[in-house]
C-alpha positions in Angstrom: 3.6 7.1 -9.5 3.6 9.6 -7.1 4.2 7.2 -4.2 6.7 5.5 -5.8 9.4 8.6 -6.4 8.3 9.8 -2.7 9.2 6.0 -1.0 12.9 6.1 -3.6 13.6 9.8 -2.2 12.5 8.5 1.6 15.2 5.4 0.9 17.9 7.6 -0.8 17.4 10.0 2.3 17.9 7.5 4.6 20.6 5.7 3.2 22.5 9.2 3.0 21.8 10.2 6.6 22.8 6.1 7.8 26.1 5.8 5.4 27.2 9.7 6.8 26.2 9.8 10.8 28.3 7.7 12.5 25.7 5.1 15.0 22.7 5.7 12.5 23.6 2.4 10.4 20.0 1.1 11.2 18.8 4.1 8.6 20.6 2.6 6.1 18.9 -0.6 6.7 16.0 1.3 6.8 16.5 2.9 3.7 17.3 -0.5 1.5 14.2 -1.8 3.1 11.9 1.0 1.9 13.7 0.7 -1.6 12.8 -3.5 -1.5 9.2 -2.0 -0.9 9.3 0.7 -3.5 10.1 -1.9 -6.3 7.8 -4.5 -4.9 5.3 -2.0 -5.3 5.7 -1.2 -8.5 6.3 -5.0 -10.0 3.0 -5.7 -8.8 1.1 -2.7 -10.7 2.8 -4.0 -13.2 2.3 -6.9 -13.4 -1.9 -6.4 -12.8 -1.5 -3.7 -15.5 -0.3 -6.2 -18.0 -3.1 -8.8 -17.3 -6.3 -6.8 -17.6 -5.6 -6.0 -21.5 -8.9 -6.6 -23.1 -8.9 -8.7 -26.4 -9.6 -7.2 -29.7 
C-alpha cells in the first residue's frame, strides 16, 4: 500500500512540475505513465487477493 501512495505522489509530482515548467512536457508524460503503473499495480493485487479465498 505503501508503494502505491508513494508511485500516485511521484505521478502527481511530475505532472505538476511538466504542466508548470515550460520545456518539461515529457514529465507530464512521465507522470501519467507512472500513474498507468500505479493502478496496474494495484488491479493485479487485487485481483490475486480475490482468488485465493478459501472455501468454507
Amino acid at each position: 500500500m505503501a508503494l502505491l501512495l508513494f508511485l500516485v505522489l511521484v505521478a502527481v509530482v511530475l505532472g505538476i512540475i511538466g504542466v508548470a515548467a515550460e520545456g518539461l512536457g515529457y514529465l507530464l508524460i512521465i507522470g501519467i505513465v507512472v500513474l498507468v503503473a500505479a493502478l496496474g499495480l494495484v488491479a493485479v493485487r487485487w485481483s490475486q487477493r480475490t482468488g485465493h479465498r478459501p472455501l468454507r
